[in-house]
N, C-alpha and C positions, 0 to 999 in steps of 0.2 A: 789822510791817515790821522786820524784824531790820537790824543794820549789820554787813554785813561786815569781818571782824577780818584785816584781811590780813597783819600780822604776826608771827600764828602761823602760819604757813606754812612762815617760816623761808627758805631756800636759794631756794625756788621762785621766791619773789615776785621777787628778784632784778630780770629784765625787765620786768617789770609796775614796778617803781620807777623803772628806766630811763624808761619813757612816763611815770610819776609828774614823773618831775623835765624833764620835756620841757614836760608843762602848764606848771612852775611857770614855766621859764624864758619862756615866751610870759606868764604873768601878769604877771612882771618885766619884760619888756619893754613891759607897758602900763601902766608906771607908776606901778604901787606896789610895797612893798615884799614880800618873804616874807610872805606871809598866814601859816603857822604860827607862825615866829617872831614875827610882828607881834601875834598872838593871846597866842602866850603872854608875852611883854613885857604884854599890856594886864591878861593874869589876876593878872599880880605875879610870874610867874614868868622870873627873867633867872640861875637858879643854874645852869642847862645848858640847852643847848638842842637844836633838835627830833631832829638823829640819836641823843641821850645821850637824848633822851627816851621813844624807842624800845627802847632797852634798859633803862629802869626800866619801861615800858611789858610787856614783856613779862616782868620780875621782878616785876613786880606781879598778872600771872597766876598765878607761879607762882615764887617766893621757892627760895633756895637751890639753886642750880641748878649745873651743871656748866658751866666755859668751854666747852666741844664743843657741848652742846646749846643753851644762849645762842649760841655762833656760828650754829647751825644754825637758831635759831628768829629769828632777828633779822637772818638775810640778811648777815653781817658777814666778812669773813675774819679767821680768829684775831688776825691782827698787828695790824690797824685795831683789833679791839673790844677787844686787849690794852692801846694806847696810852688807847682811851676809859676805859677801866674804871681805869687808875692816873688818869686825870682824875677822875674821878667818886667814884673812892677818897677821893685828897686834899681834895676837898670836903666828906668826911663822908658821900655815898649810898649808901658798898655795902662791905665788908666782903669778905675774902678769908679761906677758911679748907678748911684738909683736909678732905679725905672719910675718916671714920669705919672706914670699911673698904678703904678702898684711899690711903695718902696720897700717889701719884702723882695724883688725880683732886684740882683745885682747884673750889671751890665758890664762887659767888659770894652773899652775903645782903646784902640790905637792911637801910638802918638806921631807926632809927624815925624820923627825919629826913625819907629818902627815904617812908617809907610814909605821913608825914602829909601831900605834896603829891599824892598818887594823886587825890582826889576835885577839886583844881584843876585836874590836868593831864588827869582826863576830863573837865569840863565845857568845855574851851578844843577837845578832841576832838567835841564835841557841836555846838560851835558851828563847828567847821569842815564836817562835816558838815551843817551849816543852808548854809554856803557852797556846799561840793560841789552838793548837790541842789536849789539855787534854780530853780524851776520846772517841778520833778519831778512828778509825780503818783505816789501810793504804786504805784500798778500799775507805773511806767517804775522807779521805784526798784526793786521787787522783779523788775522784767524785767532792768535790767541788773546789780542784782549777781548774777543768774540764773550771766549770760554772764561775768560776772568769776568765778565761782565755777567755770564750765566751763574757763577759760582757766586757772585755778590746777590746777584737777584735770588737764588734760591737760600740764601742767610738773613737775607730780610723777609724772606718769605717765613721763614722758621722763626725767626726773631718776632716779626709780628704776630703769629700764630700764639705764643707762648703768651706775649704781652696780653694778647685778647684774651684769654683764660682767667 
């Protein structure tokens, strides 16, 4: 049973986070706190939290990257993930630096900082998913990230449709 990585996806998942943060709001409303962030506060992680964590989250797939495609892979508009990224700068997790061969192209890297919390901040990931799928049977697990993975496929389908135009 694999776990669906939905923030490589980037742009697409976009709505899919809309429903995302629809649940969370009905969790809050029954009385506890952000589960993600309450998770990650209990892992010992309080140096950023879960939207900044999404974007070490996907630098940790895939280290030195371009602002365009971090915007693109992280569902962000450039202004929003511009603002995060001098937060996350000033803390010490990421590093800004030219491209090699084009120095209009800004690179984002990781510092070793940022890469020695990866195995906290996937284990807090692991346990949210013990959250997610409380009562799951691996078959309903592998049937509905089935349909999450058809609903991604048909928003890039739409997503690219539009870009070609």
């Amino acid at each position: 049973m694999g776990v669906l990585d939905p923030w490589s996806e980037g742009l697409i998942v976009a709505d899919v986070q809309d429903h995302v943060a629809g649940l969370e709001r009905l969790e809050r409303g029954g009385g506890g706190g952000r589960v993600f962030e309450k998770l990650l506060g209990e892992a010992g992680i309080e140096e950023f939290n879960g939207p900044q964590g999404r974007i070490l989250y996907v630098l940790w797939q895939e280290d030195n990257l371009p602002i365009v495609e971090l915007s693109r892979r992280t569902g962000l508009a450039k202004t929003t993930l511009t603002s995060m990224l001098d937060r996350l700068e000033a803390r010490g997790f990421l590093n800004r630096g030219f491209d090699k061969s084009d120095r209009r192209i800004i690179r984002i890297i990781l510092t070793d900082m940022a890469r020695s919390m990866k195995d906290k901040y996937n284990q807090v990931s692991e346990d949210m998913n013990k959250i997610f799928y409380k009562g799951f049977s691996s078959d309903e697990i592998t049937q509905f990230e089935g349909y999450l993975q058809k609903i991604l496929d048909n928003l890039y389908k739409e997503h690219s449709c539009k870009e070609n135009k």
